[in-house]
N, CA, C and O atoms as a printed pandas DataFrame, in Angstrom:
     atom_number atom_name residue_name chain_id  residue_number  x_coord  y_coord  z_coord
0              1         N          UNK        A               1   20.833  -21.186   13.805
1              2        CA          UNK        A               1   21.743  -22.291   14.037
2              3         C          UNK        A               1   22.336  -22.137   15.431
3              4         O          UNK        A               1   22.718  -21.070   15.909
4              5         N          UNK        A               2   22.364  -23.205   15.966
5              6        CA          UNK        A               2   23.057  -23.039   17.717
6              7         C          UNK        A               2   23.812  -24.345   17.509
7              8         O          UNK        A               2   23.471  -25.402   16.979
8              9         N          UNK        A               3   25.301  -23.824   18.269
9             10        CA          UNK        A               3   26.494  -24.983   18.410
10            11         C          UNK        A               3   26.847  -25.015   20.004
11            12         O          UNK        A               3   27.412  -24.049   20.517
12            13         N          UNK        A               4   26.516  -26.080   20.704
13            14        CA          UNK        A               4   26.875  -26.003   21.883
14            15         C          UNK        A               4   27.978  -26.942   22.484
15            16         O          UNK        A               4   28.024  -28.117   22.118
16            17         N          UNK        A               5   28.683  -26.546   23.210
17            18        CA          UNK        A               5   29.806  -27.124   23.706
18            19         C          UNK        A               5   29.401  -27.809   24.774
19            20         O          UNK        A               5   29.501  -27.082   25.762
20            21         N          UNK        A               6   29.014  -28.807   25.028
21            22        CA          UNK        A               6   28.350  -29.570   26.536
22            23         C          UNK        A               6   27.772  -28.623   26.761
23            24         O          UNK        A               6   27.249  -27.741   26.080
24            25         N          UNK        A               7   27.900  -28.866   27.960
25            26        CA          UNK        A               7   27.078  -27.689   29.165
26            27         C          UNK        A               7   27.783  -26.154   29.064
27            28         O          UNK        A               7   27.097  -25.190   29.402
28            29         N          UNK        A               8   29.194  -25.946   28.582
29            30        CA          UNK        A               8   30.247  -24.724   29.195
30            31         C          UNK        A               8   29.788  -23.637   28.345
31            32         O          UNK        A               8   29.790  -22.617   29.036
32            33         N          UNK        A               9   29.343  -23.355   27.008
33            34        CA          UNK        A               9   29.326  -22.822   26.022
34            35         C          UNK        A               9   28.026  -23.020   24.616
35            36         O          UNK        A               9   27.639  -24.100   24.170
36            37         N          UNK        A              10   27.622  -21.788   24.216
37            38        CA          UNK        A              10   26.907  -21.867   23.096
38            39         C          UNK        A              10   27.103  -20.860   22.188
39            40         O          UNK        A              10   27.216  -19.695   22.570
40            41         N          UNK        A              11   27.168  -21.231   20.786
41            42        CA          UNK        A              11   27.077  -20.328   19.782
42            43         C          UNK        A              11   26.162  -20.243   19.158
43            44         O          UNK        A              11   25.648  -21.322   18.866
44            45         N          UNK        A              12   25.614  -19.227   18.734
45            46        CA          UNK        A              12   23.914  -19.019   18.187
46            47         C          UNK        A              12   24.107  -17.834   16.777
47            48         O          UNK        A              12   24.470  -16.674   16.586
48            49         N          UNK        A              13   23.726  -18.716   16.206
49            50        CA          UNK        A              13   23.660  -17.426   14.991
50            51         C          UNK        A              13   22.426  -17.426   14.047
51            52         O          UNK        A              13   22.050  -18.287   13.251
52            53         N          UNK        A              14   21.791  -15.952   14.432
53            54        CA          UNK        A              14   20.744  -15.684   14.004
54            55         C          UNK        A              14   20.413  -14.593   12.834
55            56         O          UNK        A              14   21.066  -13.551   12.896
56            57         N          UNK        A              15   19.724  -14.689   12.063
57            58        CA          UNK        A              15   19.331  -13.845   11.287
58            59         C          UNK        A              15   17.929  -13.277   11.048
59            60         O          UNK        A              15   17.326  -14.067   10.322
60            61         N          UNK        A              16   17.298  -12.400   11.314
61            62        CA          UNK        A              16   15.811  -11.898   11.476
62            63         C          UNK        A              16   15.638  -11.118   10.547
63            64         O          UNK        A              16   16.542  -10.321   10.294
64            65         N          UNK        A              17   14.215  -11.116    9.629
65            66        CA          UNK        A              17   14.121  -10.113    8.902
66            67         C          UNK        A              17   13.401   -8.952    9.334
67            68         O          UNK        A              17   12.668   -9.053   10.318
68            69         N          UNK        A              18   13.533   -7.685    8.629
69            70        CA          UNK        A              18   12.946   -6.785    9.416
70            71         C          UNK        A              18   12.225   -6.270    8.499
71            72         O          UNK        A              18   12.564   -5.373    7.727
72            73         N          UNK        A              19   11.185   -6.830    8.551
73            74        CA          UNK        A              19   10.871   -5.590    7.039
74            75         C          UNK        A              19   10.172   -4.054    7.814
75            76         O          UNK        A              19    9.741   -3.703    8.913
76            77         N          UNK        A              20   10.355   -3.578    6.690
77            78        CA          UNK        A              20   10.114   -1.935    7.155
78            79         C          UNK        A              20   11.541   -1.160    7.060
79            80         O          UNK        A              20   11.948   -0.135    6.513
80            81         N          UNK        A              21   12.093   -2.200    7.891
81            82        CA          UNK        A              21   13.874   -1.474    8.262
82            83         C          UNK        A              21   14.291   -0.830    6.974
83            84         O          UNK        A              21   14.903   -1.555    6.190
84            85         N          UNK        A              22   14.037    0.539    6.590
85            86        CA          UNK        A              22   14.465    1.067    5.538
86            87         C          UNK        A              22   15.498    1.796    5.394
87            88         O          UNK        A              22   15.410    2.408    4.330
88            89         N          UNK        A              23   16.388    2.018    5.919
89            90        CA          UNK        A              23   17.587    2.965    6.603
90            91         C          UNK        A              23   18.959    2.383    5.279
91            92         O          UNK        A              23   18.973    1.246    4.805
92            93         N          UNK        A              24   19.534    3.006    5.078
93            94        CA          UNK        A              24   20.247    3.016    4.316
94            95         C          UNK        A              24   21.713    2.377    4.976
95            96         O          UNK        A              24   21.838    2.197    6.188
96            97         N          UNK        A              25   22.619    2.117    4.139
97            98        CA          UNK        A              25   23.730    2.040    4.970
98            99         C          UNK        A              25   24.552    2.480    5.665
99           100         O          UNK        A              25   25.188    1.927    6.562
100          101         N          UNK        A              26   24.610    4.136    5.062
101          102        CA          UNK        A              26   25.243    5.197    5.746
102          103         C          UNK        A              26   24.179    5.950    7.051
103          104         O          UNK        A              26   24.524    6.661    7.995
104          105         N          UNK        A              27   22.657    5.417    6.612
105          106        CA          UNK        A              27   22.176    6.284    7.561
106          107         C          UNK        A              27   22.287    5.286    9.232
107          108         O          UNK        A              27   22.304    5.802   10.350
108          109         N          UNK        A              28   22.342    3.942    8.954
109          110        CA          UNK        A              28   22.575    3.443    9.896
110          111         C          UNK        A              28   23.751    3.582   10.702
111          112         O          UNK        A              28   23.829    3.525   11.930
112          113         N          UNK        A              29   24.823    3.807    9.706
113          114        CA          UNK        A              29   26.351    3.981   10.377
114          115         C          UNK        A              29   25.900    5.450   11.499
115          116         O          UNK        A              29   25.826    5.500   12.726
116          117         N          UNK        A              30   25.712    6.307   10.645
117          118        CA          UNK        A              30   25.227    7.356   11.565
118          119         C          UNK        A              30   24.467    6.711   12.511
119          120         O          UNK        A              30   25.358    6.509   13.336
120          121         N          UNK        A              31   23.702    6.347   12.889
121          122        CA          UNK        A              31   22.379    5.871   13.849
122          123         C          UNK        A              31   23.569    5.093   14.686
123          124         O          UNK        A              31   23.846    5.724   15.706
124          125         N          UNK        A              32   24.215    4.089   14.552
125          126        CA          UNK        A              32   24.642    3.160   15.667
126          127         C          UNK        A              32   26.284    4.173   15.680
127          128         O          UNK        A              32   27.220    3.379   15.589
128          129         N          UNK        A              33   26.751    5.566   15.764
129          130        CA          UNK        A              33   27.995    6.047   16.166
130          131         C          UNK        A              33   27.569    7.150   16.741
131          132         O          UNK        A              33   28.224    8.022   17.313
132          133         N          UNK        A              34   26.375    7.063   16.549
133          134        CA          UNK        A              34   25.526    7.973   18.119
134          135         C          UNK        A              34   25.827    7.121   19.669
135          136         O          UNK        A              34   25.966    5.940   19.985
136          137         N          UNK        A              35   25.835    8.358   20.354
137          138        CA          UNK        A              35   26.026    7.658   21.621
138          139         C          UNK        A              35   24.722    7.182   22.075
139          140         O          UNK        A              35   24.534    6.077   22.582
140          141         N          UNK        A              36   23.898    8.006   21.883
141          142        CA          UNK        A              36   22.030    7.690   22.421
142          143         C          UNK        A              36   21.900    6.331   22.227
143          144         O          UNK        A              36   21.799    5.422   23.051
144          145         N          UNK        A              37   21.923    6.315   20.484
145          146        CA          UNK        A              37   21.359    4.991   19.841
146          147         C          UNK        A              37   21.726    3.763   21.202
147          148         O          UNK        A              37   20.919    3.240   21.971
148          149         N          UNK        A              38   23.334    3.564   21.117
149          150        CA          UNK        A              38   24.105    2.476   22.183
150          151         C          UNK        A              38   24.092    2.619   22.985
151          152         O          UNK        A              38   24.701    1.790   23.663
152          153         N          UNK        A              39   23.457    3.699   23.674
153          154        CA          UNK        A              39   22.514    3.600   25.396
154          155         C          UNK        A              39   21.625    3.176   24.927
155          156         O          UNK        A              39   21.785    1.962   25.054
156          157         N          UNK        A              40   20.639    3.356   24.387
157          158        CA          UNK        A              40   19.640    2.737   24.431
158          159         C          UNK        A              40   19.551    1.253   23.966
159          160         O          UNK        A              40   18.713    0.573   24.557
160          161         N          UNK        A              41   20.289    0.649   22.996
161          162        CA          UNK        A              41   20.631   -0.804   22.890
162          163         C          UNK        A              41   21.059   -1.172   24.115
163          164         O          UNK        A              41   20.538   -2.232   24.463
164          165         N          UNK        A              42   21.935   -0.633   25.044
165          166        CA          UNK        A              42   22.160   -1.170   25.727
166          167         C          UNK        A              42   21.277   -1.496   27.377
167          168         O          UNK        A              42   21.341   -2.362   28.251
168          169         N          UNK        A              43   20.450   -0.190   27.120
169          170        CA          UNK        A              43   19.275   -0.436   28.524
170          171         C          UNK        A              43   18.308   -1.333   28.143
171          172         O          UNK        A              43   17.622   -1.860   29.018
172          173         N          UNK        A              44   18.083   -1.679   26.614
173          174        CA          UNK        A              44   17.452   -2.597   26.432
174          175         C          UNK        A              44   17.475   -3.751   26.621
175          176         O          UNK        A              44   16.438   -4.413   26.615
176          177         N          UNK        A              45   18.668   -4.276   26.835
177          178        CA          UNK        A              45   19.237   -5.692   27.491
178          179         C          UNK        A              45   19.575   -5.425   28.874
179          180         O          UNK        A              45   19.388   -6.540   29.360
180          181         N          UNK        A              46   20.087   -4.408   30.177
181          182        CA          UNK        A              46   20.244   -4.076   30.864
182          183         C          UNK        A              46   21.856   -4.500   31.101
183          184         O          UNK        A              46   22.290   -4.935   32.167
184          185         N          UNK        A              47   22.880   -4.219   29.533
185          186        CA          UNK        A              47   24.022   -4.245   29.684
186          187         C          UNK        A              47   24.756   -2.500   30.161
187          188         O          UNK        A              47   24.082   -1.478   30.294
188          189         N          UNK        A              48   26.078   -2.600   30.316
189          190        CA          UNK        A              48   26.309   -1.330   30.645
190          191         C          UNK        A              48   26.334   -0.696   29.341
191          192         O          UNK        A              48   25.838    0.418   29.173
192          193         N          UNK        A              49   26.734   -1.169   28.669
193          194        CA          UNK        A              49   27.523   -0.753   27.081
194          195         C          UNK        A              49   27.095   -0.889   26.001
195          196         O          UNK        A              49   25.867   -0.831   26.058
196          197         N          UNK        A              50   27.547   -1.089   24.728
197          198        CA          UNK        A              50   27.232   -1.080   22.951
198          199         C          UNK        A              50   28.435   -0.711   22.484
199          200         O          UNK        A              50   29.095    0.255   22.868
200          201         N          UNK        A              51   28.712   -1.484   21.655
201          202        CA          UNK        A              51   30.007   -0.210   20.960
202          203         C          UNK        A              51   29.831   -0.524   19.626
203          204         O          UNK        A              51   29.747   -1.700   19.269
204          205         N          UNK        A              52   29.758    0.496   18.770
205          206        CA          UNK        A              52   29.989    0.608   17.483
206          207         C          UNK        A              52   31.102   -0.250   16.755
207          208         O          UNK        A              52   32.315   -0.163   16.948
208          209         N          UNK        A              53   30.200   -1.413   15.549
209          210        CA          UNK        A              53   31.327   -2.414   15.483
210          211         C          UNK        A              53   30.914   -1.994   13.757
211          212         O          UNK        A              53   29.881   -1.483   13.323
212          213         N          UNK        A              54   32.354   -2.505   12.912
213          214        CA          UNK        A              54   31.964   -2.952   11.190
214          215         C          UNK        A              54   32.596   -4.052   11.252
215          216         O          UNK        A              54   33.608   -4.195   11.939
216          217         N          UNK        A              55   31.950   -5.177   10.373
217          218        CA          UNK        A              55   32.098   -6.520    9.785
218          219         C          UNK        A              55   31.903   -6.660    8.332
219          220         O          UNK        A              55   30.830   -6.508    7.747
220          221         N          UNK        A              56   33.137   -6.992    7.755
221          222        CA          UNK        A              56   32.912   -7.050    6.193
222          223         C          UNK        A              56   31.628   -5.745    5.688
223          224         O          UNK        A              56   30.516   -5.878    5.178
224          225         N          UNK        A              57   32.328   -4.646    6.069
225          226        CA          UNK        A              57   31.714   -3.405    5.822
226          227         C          UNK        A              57   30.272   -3.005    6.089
227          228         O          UNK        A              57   29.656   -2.327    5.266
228          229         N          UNK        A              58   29.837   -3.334    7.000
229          230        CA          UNK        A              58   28.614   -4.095    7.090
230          231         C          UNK        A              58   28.590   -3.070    8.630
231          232         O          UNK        A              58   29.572   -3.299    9.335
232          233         N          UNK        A              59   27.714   -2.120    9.142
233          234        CA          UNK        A              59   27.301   -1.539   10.400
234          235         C          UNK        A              59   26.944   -2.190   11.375
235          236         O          UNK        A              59   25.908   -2.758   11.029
236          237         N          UNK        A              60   27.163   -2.425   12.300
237          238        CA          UNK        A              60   26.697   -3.434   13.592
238          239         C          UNK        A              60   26.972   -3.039   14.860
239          240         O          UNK        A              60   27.714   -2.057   14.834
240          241         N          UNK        A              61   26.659   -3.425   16.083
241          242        CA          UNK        A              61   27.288   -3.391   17.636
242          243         C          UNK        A              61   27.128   -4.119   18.160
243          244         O          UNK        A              61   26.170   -4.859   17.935
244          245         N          UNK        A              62   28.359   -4.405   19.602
245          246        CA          UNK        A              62   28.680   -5.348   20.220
246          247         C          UNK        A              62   28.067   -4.992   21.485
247          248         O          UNK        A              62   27.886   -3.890   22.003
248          249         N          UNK        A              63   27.740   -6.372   21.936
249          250        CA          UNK        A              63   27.410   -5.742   23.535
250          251         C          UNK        A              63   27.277   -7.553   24.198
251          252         O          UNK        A              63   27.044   -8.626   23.642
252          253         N          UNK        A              64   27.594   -7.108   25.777
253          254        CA          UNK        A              64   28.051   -8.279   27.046
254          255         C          UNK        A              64   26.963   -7.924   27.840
255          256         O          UNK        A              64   26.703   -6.813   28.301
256          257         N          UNK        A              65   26.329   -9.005   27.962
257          258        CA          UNK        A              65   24.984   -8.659   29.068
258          259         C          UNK        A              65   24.775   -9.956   30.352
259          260         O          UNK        A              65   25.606  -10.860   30.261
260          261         N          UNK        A              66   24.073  -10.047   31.137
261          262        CA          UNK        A              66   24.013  -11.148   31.786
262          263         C          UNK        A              66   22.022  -11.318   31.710
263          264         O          UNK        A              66   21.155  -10.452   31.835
264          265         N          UNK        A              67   21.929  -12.626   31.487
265          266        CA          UNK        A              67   20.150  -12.432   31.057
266          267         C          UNK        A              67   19.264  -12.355   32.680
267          268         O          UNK        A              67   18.034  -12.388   32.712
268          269         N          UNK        A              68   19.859  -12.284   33.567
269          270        CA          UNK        A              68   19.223  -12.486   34.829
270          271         C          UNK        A              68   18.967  -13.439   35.788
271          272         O          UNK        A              68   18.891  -13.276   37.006
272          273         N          UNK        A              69   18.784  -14.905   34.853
273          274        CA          UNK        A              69   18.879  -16.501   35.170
274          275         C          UNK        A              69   19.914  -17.241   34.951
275          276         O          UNK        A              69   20.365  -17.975   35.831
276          277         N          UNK        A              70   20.350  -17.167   33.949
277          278        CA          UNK        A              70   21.211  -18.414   33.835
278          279         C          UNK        A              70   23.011  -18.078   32.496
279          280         O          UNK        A              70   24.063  -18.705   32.376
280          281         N          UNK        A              71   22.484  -16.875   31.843
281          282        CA          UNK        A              71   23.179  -16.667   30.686
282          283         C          UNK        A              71   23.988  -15.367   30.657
283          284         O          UNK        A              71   23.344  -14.328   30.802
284          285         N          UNK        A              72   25.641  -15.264   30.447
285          286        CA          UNK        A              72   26.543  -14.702   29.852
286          287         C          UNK        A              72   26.345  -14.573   28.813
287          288         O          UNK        A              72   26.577  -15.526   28.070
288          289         N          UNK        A              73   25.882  -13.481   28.329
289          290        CA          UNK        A              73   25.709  -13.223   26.459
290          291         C          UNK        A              73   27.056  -12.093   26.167
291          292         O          UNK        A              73   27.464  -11.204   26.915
292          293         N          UNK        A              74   27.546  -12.491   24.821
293          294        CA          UNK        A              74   28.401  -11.306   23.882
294          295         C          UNK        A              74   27.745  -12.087   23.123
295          296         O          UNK        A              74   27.552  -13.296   22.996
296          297         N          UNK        A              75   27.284  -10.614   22.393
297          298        CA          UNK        A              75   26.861  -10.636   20.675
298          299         C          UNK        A              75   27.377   -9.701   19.802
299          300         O          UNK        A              75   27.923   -8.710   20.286
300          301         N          UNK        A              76   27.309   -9.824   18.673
301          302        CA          UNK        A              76   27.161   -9.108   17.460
302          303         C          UNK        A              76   26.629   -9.060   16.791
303          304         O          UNK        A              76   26.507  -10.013   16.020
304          305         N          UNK        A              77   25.831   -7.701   16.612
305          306        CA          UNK        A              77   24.729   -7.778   15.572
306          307         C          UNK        A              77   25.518   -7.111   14.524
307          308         O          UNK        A              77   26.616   -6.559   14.601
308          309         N          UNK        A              78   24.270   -7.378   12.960
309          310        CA          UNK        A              78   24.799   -6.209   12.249
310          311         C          UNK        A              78   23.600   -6.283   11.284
311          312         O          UNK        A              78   22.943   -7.271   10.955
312          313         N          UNK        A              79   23.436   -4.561   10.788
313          314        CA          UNK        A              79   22.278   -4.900   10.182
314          315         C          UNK        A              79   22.912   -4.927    8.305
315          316         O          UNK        A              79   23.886   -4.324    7.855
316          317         N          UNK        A              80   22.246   -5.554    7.796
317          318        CA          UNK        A              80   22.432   -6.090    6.377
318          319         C          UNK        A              80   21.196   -6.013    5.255
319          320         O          UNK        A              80   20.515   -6.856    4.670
320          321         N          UNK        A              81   21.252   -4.856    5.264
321          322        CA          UNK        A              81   19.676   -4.430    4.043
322          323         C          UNK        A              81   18.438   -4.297    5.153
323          324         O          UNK        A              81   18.296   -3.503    6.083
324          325         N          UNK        A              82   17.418   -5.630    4.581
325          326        CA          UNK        A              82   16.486   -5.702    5.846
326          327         C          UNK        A              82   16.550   -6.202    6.790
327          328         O          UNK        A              82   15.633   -6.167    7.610
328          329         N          UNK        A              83   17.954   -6.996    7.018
329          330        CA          UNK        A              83   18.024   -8.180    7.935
330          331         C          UNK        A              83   18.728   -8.008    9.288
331          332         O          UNK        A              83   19.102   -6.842    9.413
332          333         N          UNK        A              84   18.996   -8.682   10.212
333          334        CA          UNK        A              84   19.851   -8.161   11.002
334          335         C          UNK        A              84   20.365   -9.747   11.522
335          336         O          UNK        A              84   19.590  -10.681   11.729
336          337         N          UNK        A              85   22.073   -9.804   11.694
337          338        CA          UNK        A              85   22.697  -10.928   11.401
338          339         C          UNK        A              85   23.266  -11.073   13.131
339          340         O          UNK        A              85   24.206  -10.359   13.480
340          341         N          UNK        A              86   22.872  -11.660   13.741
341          342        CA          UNK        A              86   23.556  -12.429   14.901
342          343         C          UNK        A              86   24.284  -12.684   15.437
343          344         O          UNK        A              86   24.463  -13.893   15.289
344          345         N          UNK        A              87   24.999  -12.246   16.133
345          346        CA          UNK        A              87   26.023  -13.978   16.089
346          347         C          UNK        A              87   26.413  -13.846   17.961
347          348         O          UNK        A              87   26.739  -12.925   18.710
348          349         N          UNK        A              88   26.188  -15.120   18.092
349          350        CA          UNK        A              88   26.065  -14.562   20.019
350          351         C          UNK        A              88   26.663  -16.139   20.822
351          352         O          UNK        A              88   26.303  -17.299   20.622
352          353         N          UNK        A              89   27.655  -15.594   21.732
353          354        CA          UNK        A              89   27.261  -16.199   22.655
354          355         C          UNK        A              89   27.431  -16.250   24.084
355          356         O          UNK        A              89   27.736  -15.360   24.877
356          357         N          UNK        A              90   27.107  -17.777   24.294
357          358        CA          UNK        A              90   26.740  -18.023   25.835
358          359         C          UNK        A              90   27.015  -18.539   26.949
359          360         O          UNK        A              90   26.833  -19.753   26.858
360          361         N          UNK        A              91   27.246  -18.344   27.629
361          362        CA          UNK        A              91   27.670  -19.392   29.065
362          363         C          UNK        A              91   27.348  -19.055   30.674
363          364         O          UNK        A              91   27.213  -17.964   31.228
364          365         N          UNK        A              92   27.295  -20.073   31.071
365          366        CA          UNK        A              92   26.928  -19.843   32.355
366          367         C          UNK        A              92   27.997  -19.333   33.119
367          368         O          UNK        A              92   27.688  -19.039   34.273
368          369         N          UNK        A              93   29.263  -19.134   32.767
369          370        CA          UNK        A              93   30.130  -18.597   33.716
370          371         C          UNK        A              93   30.733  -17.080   32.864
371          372         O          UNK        A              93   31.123  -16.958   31.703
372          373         N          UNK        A              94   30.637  -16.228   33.779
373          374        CA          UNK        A              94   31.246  -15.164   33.158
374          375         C          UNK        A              94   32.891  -15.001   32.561
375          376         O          UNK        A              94   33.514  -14.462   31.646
376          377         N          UNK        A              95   33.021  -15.543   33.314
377          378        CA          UNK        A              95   35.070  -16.064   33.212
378          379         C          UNK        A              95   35.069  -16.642   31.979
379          380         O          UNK        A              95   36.008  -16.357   31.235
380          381         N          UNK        A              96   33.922  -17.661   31.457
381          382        CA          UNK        A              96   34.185  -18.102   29.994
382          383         C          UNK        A              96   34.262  -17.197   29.005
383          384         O          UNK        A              96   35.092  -17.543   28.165
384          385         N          UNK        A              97   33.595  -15.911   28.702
385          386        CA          UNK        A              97   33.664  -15.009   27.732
386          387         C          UNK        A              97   34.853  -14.143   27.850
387          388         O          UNK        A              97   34.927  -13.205   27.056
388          389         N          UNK        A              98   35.564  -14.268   28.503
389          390        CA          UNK        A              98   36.592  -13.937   28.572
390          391         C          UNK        A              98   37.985  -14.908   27.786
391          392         O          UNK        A              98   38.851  -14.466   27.032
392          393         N          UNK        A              99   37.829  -16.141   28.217
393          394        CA          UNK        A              99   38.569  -17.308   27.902
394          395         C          UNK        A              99   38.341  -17.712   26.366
395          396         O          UNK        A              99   39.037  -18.352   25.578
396          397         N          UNK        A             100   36.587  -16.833   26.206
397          398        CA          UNK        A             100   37.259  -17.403   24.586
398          399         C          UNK        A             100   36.770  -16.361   23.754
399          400         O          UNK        A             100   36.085  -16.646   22.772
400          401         N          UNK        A             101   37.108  -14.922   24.104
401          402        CA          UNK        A             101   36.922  -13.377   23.431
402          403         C          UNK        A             101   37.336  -13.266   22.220
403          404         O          UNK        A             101   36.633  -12.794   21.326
404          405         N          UNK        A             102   38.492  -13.676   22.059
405          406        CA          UNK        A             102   39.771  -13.463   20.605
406          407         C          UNK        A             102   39.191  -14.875   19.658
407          408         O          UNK        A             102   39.488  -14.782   18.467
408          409         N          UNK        A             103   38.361  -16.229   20.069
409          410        CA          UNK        A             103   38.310  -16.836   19.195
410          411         C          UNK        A             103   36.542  -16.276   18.839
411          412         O          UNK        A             103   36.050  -16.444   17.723
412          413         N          UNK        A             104   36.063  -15.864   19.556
413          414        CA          UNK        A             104   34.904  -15.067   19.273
414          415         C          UNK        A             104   34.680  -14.408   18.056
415          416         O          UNK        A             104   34.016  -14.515   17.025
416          417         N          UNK        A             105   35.729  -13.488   18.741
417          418        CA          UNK        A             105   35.968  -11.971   17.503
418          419         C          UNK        A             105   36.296  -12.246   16.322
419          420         O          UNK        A             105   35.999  -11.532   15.364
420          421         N          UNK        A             106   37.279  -13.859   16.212
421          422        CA          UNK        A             106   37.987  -14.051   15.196
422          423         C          UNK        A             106   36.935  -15.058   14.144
423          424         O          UNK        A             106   37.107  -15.222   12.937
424          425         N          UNK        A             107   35.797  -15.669   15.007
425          426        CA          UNK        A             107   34.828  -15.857   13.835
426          427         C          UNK        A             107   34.235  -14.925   13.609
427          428         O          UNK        A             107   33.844  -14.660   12.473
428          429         N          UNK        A             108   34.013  -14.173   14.661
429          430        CA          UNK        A             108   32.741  -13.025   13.875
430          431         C          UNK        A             108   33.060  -12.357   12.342
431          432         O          UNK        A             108   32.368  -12.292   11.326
432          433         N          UNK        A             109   35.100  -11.669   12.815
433          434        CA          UNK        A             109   35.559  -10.817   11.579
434          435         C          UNK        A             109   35.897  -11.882   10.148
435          436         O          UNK        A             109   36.268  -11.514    9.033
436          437         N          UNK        A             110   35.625  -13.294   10.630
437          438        CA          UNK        A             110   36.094  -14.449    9.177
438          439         C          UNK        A             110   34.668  -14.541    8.640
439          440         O          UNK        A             110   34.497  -15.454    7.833
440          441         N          UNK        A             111   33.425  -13.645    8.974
441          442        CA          UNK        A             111   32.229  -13.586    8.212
442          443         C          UNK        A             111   32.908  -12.750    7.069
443          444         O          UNK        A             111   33.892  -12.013    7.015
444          445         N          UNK        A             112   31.604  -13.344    5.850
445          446        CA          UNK        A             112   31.850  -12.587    4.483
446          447         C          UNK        A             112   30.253  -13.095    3.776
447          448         O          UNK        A             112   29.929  -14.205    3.354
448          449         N          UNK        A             113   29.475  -11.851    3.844
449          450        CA          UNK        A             113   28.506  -11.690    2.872
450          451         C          UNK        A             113   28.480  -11.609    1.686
451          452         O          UNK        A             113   28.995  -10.749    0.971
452          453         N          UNK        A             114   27.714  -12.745    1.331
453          454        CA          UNK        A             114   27.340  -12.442   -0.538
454          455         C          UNK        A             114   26.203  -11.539   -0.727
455          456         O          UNK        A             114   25.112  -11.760   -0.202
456          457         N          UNK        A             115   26.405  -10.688   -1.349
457          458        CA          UNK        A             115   24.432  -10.181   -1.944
458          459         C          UNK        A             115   24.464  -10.983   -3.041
459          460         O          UNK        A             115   23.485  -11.052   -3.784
């Protein structure tokens, strides 16, 4: 699903399945409160950072990247059994993710999973 604000802003929320992803819940918590793991998430996008996030108890990390062309990304992932849950967004000006950080955060933490 993508919600875009004109041109200034986009919200994207994605969900991918992973199959294989067999990791447990605790073994993931371990895996993403490694420092390695969130270097390496993070050279993978060529952000500086990762940080170890929970959402409705749920293991995940945050990270601010710039895509090279055109896009300001903050996301949040989180992984959820096999899946891994989304939620990102975008703008062409960096100053915007700033301007709207706290209403960001404040949908991400008003998520609530059913199994």
């Amino acid at each position: 699903y993508t919600w875009m604000k004109g041109k200034e802003m986009m919200i994207n929320i994605n969900i991918k399945e992973m199959p294989g992803f067999d990791l447990t819940k605790n073994e993931c918590i371990q895996m993403l409160q490694d420092e390695n793991t969130l270097e390496e998430l993070a050279d993978m996008v060529n952000a500086e950072k990762a940080e170890y996030i929970i959402i409705d108890s749920y293991p995940g990390f945050k990270i601010q990247f710039y895509d090279g062309e055109s896009y300001f990304h903050k996301s949040i992932s989180l992984y959820i059994d096999d899946k891994m849950f989304t939620l990102a967004m975008l703008t062409g000006k960096e100053s915007r993710l700033d301007i709207y950080k706290e209403d960001f955060l404040y949908m991400a933490n008003s998520l609530v999973f059913h199994k």
